[in-house]
DOKOL-913384 format. One record per residue: residue number from 1; z negated, y, x negated of N, C-alpha, C, O in turn. Coordinates in Angstrom, 2 decimals, padded with zeros to 5 digits. Example, Ala and Ser with C-alpha at 12.3 -4.5 7.8 and 13.67 -1.06 7.14 Angstrom:
% DOKOL-913384
tinu: 1, n_c3: -007.80, n_c2: -005.69, n_c1: -013.19, ca_c3: -007.80, ca_c2: -004.50, ca_c1: -012.30, c_c3: -007.80, c_c2: -003.30, c_c1: -013.20, o_c3: -008.46, o_c2: -003.32, o_c1: -014.24
tinu: 2, n_c3: -007.08, n_c2: -002.25, n_c1: -012.85, ca_c3: -007.14, ca_c2: -001.06, ca_c1: -013.67, c_c3: -007.87, c_c2: 000.03, c_c1: -012.90, o_c3: -008.04, o_c2: 001.14, o_c1: -013.41
//
This chain:
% DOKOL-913384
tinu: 1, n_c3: -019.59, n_c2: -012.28, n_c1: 022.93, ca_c3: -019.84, ca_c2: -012.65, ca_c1: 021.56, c_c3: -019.46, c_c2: -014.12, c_c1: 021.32, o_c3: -019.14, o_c2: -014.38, o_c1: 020.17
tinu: 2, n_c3: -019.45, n_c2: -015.04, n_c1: 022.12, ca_c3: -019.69, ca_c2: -016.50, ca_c1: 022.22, c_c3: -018.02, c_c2: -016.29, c_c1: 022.35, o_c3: -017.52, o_c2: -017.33, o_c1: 021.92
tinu: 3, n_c3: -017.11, n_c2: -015.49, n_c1: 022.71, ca_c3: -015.99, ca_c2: -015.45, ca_c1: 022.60, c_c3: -015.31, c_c2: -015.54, c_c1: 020.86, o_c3: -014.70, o_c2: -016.35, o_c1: 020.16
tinu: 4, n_c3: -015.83, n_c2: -014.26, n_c1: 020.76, ca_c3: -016.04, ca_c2: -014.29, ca_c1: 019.66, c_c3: -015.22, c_c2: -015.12, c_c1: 018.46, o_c3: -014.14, o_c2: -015.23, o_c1: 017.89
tinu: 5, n_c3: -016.73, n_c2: -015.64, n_c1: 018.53, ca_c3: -017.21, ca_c2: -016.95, ca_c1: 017.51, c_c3: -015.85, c_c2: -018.05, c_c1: 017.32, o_c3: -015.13, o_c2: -018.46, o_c1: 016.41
tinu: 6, n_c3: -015.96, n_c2: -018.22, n_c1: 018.62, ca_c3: -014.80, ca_c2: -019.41, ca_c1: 019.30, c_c3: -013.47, c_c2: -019.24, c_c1: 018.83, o_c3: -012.66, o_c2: -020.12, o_c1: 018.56
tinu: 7, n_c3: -013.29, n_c2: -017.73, n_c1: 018.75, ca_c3: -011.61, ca_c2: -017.56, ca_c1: 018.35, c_c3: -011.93, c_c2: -017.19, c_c1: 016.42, o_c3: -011.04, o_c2: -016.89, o_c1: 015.62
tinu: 8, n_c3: -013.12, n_c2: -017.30, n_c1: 016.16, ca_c3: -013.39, ca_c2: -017.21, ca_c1: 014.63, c_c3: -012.96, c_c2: -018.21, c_c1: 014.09, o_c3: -012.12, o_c2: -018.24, o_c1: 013.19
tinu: 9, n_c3: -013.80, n_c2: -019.62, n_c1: 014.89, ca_c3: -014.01, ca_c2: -020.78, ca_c1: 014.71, c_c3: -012.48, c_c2: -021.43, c_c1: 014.47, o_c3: -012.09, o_c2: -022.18, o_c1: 013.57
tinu: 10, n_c3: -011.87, n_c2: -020.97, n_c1: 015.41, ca_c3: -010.43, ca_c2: -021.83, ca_c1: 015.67, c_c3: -009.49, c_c2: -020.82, c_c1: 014.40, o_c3: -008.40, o_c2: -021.25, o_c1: 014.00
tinu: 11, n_c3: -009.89, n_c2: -019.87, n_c1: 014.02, ca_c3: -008.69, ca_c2: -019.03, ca_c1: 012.90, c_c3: -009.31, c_c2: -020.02, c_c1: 011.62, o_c3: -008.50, o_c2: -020.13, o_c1: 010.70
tinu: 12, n_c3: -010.47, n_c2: -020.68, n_c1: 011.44, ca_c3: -011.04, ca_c2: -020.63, ca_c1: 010.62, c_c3: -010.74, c_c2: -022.41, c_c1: 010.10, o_c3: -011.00, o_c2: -022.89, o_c1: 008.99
tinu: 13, n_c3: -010.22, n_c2: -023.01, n_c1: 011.12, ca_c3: -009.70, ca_c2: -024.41, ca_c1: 011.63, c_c3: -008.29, c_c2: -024.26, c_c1: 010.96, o_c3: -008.20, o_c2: -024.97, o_c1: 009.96
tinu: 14, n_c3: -007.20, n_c2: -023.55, n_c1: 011.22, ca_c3: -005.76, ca_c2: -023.27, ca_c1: 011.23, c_c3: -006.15, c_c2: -023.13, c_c1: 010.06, o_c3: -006.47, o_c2: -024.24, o_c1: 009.61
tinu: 15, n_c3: -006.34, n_c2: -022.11, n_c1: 009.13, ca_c3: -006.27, ca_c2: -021.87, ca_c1: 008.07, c_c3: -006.46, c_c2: -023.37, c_c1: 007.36, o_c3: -005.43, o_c2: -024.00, o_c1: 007.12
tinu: 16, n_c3: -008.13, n_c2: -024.12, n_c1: 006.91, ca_c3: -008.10, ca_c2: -025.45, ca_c1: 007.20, c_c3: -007.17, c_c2: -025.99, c_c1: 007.03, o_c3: -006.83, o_c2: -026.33, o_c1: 005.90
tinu: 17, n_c3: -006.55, n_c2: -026.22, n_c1: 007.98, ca_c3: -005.22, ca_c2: -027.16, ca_c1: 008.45, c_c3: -003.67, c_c2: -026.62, c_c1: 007.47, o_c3: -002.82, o_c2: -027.31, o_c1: 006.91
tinu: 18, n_c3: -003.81, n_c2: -025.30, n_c1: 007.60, ca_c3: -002.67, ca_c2: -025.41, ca_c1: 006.85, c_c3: -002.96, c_c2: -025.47, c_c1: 005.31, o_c3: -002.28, o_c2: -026.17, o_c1: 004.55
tinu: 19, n_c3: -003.74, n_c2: -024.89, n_c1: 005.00, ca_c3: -004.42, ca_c2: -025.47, ca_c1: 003.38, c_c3: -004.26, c_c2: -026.71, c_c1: 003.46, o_c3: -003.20, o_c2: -027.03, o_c1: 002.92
tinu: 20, n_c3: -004.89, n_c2: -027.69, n_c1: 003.93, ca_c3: -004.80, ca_c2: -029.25, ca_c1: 003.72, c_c3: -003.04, c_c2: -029.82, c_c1: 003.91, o_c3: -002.63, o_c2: -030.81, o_c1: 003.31
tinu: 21, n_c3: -002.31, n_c2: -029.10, n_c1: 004.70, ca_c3: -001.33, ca_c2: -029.36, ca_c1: 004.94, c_c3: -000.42, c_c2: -028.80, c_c1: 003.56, o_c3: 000.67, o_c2: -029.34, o_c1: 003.71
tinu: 22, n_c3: -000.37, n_c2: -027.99, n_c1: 002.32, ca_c3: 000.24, ca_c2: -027.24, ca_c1: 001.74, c_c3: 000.60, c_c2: -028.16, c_c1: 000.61, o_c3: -000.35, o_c2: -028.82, o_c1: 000.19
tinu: 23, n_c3: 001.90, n_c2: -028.37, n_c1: -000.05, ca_c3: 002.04, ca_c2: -029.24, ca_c1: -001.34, c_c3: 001.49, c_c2: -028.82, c_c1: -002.27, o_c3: 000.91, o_c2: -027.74, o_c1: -002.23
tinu: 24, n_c3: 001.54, n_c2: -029.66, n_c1: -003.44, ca_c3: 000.90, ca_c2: -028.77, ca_c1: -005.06, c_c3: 001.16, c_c2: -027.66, c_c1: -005.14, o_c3: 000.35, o_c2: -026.74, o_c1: -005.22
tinu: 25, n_c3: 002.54, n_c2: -027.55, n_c1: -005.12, ca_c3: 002.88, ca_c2: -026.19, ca_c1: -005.78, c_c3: 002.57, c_c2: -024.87, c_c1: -004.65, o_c3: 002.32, o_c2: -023.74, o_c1: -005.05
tinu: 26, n_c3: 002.62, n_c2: -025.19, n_c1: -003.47, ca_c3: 002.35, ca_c2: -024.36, ca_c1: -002.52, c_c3: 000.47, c_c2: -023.50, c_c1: -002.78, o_c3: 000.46, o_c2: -022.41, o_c1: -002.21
tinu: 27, n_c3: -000.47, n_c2: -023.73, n_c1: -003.26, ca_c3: -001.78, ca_c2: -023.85, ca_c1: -003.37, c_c3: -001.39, c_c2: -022.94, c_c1: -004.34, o_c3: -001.35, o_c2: -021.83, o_c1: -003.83
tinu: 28, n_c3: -000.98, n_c2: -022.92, n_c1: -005.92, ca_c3: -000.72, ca_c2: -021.94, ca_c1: -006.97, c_c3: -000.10, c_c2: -020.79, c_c1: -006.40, o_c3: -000.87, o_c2: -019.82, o_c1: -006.46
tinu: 29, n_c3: 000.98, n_c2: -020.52, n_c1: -005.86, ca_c3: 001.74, ca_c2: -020.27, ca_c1: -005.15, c_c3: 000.88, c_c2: -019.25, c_c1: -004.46, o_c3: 001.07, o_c2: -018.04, o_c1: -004.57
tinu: 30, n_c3: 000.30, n_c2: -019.57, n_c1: -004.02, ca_c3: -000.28, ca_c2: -019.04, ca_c1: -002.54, c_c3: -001.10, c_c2: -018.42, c_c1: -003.43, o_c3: -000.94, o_c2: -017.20, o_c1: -003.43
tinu: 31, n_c3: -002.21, n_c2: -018.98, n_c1: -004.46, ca_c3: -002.87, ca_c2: -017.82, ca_c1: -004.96, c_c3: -002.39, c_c2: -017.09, c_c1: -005.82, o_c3: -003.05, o_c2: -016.05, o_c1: -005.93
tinu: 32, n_c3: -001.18, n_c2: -017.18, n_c1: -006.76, ca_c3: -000.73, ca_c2: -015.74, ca_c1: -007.13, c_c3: -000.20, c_c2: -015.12, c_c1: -006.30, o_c3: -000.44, o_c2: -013.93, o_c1: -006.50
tinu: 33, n_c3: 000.43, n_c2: -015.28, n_c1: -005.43, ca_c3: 001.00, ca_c2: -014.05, ca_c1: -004.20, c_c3: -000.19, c_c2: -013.46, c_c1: -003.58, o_c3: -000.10, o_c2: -012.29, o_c1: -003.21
tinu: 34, n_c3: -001.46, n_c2: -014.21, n_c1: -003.37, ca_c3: -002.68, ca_c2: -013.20, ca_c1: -003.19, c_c3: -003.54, c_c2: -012.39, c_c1: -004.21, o_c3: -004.06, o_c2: -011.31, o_c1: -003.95
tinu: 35, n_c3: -003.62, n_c2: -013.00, n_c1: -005.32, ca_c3: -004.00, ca_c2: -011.95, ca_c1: -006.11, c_c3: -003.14, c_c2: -010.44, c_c1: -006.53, o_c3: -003.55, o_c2: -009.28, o_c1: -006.63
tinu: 36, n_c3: -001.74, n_c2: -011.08, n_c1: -006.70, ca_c3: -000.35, ca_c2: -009.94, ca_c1: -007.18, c_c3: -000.47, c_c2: -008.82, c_c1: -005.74, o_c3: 000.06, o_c2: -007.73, o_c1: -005.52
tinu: 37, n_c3: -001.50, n_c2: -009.74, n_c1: -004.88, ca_c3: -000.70, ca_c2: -008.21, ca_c1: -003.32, c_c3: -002.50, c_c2: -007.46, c_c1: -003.27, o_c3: -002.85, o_c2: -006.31, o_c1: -002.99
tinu: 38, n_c3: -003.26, n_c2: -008.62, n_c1: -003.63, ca_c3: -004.76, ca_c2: -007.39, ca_c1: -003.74, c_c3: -004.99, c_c2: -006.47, c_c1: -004.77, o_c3: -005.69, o_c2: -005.46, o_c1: -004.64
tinu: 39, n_c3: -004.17, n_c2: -006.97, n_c1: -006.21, ca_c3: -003.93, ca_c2: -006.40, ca_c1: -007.04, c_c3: -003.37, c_c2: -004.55, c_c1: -006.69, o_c3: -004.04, o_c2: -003.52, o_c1: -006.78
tinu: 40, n_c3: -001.84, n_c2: -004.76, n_c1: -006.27, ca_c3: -001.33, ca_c2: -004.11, ca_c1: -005.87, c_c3: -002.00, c_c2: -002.86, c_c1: -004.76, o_c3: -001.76, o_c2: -001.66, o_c1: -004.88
tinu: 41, n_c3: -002.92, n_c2: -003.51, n_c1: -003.64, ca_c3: -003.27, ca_c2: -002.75, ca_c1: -002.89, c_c3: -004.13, c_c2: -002.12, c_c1: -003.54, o_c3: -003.93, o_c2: -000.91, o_c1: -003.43
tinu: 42, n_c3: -004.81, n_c2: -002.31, n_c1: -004.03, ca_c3: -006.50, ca_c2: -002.20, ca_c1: -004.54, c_c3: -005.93, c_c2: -000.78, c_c1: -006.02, o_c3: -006.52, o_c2: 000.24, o_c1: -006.38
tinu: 43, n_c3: -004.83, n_c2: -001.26, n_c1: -006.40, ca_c3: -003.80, ca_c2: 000.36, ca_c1: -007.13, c_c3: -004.19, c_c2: 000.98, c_c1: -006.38, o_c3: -005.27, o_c2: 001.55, o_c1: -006.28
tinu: 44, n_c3: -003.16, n_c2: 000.93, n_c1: -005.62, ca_c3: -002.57, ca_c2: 001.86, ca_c1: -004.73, c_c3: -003.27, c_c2: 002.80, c_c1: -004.03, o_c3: -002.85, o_c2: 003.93, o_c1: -003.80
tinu: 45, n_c3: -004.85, n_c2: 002.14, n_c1: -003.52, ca_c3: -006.06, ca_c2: 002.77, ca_c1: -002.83, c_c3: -007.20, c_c2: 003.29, c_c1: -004.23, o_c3: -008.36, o_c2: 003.37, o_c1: -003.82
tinu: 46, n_c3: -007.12, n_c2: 003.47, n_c1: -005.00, ca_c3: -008.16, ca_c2: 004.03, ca_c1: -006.16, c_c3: -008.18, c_c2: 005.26, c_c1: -006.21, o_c3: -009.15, o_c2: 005.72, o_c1: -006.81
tinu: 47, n_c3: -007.32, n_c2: 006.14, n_c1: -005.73, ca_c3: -006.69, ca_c2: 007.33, ca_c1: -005.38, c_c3: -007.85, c_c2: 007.99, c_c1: -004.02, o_c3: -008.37, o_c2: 009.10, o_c1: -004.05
tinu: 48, n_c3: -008.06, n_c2: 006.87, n_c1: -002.83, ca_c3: -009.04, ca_c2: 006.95, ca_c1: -002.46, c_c3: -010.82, c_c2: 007.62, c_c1: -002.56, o_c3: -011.47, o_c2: 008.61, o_c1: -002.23
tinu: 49, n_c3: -010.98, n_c2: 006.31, n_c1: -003.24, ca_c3: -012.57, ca_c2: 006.00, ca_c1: -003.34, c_c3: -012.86, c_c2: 007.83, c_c1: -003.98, o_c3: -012.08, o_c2: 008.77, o_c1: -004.12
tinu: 50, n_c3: -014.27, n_c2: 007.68, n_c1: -004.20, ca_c3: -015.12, ca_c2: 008.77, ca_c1: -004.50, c_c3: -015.06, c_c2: 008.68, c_c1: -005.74, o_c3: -014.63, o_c2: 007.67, o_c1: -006.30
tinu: 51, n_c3: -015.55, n_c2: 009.86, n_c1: -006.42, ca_c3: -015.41, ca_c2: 009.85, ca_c1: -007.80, c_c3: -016.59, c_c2: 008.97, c_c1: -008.54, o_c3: -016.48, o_c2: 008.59, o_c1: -009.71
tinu: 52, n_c3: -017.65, n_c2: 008.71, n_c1: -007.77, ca_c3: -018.91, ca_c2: 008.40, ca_c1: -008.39, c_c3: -018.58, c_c2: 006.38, c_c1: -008.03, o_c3: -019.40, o_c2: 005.50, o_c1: -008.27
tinu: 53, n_c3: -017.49, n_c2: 006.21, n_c1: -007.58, ca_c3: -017.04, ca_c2: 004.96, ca_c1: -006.83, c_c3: -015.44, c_c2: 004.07, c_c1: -008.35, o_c3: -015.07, o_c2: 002.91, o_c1: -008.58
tinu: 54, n_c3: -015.11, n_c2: 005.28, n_c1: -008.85, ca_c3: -013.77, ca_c2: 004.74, ca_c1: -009.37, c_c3: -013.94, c_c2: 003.89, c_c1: -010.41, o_c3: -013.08, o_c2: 003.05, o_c1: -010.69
tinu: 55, n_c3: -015.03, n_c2: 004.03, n_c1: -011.03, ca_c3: -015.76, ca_c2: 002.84, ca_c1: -011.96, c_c3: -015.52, c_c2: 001.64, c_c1: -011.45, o_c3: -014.82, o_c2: 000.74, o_c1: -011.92
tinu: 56, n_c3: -016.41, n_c2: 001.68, n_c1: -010.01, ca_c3: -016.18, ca_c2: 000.31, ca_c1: -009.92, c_c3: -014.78, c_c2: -000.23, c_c1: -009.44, o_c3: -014.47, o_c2: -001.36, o_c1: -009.81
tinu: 57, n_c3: -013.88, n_c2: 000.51, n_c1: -008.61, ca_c3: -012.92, ca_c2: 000.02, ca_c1: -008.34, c_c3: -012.16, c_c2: -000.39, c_c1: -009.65, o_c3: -011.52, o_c2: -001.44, o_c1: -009.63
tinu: 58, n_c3: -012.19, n_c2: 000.45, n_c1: -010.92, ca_c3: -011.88, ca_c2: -000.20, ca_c1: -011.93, c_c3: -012.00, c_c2: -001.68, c_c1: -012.32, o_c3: -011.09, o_c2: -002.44, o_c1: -012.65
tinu: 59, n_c3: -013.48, n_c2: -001.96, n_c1: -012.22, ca_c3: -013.93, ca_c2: -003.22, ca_c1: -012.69, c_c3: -013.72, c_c2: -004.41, c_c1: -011.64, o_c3: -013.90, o_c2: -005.60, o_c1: -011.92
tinu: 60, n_c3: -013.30, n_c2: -003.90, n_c1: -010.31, ca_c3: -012.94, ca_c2: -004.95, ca_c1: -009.51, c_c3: -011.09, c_c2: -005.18, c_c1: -009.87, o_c3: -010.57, o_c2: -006.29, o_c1: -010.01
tinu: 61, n_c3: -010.45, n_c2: -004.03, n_c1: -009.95, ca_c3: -008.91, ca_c2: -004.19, ca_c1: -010.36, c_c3: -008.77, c_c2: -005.15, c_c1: -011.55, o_c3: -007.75, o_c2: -005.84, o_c1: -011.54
tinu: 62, n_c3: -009.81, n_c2: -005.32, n_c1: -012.77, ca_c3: -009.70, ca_c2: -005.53, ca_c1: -014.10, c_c3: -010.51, c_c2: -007.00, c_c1: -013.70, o_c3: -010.34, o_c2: -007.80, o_c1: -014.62
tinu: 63, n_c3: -011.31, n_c2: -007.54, n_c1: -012.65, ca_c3: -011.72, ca_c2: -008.53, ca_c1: -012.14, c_c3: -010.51, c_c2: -009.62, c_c1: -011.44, o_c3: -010.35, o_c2: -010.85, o_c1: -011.42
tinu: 64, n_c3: -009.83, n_c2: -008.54, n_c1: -010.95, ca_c3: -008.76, ca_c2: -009.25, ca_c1: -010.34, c_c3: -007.39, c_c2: -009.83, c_c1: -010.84, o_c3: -006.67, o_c2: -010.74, o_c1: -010.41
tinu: 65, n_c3: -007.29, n_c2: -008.69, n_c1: -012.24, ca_c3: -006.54, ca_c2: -009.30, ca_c1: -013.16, c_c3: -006.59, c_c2: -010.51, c_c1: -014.16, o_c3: -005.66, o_c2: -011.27, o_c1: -014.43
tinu: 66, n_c3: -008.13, n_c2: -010.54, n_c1: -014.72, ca_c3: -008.39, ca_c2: -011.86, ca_c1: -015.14, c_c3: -008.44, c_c2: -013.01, c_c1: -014.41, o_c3: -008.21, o_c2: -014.09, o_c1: -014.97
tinu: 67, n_c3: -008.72, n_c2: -012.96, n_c1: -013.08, ca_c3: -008.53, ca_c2: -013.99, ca_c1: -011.97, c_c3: -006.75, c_c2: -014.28, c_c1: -012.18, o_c3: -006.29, o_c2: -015.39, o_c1: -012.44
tinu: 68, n_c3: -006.23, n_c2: -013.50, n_c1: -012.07, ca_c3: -004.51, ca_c2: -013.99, ca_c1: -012.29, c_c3: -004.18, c_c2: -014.21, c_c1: -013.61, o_c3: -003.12, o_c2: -014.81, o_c1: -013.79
tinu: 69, n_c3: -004.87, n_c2: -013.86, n_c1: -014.67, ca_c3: -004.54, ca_c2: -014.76, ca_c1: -015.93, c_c3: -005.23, c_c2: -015.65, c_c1: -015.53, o_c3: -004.47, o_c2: -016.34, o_c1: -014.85
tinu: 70, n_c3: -006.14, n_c2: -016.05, n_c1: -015.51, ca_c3: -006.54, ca_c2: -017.18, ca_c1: -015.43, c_c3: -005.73, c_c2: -018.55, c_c1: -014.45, o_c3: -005.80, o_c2: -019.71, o_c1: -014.87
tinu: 71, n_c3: -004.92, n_c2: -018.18, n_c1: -013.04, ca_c3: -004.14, ca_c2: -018.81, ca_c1: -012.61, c_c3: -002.96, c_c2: -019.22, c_c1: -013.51, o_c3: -002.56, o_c2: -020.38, o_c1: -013.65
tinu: 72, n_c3: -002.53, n_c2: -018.27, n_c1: -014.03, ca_c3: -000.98, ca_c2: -018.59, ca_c1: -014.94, c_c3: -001.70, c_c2: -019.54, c_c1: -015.90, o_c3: -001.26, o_c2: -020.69, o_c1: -015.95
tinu: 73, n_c3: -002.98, n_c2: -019.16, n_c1: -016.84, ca_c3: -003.13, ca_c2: -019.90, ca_c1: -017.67, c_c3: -002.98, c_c2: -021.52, c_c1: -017.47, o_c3: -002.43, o_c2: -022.42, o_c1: -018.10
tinu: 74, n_c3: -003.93, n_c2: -021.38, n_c1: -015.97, ca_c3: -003.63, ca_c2: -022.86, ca_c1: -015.71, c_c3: -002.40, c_c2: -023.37, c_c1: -015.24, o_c3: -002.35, o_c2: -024.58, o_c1: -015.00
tinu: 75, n_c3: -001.22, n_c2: -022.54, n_c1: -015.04, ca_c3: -000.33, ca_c2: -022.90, ca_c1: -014.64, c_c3: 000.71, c_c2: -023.33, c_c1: -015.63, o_c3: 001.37, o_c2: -024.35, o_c1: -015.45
tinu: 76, n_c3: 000.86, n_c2: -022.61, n_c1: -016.61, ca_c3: 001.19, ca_c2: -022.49, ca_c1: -017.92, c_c3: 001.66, c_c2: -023.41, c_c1: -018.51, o_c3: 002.85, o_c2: -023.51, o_c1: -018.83
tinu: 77, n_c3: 000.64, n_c2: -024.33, n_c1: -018.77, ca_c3: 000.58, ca_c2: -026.21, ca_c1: -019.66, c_c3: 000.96, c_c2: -027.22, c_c1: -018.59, o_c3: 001.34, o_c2: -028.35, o_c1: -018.89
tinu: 78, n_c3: 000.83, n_c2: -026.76, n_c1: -017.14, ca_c3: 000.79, ca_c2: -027.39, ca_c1: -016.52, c_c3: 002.16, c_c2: -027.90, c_c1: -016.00, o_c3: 003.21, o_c2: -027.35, o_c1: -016.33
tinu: 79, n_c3: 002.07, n_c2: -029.37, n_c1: -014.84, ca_c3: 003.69, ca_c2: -029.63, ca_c1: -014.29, c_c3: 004.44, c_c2: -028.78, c_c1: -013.78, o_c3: 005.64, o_c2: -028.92, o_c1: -013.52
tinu: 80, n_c3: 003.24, n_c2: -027.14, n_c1: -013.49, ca_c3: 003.70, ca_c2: -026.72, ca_c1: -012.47, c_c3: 004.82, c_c2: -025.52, c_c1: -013.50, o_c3: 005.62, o_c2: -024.67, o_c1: -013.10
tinu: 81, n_c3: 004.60, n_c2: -025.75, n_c1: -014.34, ca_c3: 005.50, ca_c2: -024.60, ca_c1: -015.28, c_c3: 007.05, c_c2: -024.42, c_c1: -014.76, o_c3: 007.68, o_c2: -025.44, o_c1: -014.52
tinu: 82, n_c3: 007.72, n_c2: -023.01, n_c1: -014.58, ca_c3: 008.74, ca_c2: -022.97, ca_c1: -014.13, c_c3: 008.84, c_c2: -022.81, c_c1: -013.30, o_c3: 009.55, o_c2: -021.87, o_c1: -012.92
tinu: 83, n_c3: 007.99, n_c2: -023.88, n_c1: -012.19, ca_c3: 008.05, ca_c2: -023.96, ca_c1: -010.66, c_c3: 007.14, c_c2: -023.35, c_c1: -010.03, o_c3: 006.56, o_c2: -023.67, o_c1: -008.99
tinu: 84, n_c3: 007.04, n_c2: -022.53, n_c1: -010.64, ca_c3: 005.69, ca_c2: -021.99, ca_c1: -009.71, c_c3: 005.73, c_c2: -020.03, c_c1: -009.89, o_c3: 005.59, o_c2: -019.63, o_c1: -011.05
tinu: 85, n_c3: 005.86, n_c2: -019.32, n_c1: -009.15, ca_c3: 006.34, ca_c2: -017.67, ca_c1: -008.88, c_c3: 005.61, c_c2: -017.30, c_c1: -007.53, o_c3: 005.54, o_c2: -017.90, o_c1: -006.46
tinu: 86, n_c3: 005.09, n_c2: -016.08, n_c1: -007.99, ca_c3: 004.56, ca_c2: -015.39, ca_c1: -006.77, c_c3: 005.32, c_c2: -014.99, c_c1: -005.81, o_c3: 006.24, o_c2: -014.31, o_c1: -006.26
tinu: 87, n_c3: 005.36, n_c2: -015.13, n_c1: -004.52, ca_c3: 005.91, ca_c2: -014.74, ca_c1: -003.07, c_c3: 006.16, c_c2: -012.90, c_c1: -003.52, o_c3: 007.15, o_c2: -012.17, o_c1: -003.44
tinu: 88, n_c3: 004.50, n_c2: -012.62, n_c1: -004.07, ca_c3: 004.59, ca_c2: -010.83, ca_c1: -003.93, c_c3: 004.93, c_c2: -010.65, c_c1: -004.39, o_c3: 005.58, o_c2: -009.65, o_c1: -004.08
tinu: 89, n_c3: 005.19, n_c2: -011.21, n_c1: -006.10, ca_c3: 005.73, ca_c2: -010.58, ca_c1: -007.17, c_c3: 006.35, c_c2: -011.43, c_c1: -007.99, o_c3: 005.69, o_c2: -012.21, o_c1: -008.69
tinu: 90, n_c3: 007.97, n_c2: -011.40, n_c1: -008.04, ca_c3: 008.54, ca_c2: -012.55, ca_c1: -009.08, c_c3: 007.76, c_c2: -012.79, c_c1: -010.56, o_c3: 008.31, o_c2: -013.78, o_c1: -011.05
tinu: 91, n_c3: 007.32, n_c2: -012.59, n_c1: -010.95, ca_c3: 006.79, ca_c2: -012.73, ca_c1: -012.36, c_c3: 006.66, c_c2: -014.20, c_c1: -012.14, o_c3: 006.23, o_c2: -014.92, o_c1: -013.04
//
């Protein structure tokens, strides 16, 4: 377990490190290519869940979409306009 932890600890460091290490635009960047690919998965698996379950996967898909307006919004007015496109999804 103490193994574990240790190789938690150190994924949990890197990450860290490369966040602190990432330019402006890299940070926007990085979170629309993660929302556009949980987006995507989180489709793709609704097909899945239980019927007494699809509600909520709804309200987490429709959670996850306002989280990505809300990135563009801020991206929008911002320097980052133009320069800034998701890895997962050109938009």
């Amino acid at each position: 377990m103490s193994e574990f932890k240790s190789d938690a600890d150190r994924a949990v460091q890197d990450i860290e490190r490369h966040v602190a290490g990432m330019d402006d635009e890299g940070l926007p960047t990085s979170a629309l290519s993660s929302v556009h690919q949980q987006i995507e998965l989180d489709e793709g698996m609704i097909s899945g869940w239980h019927t007494d379950e699809k509600s909520t996967a709804c309200r987490l898909i429709y959670y996850e979409r306002e989280t990505l307006q809300m990135v563009e919004e801020f991206i929008e007015p911002s320097a980052f306009r133009g320069r800034i496109t998701s890895m997962w999804n050109d938009n």
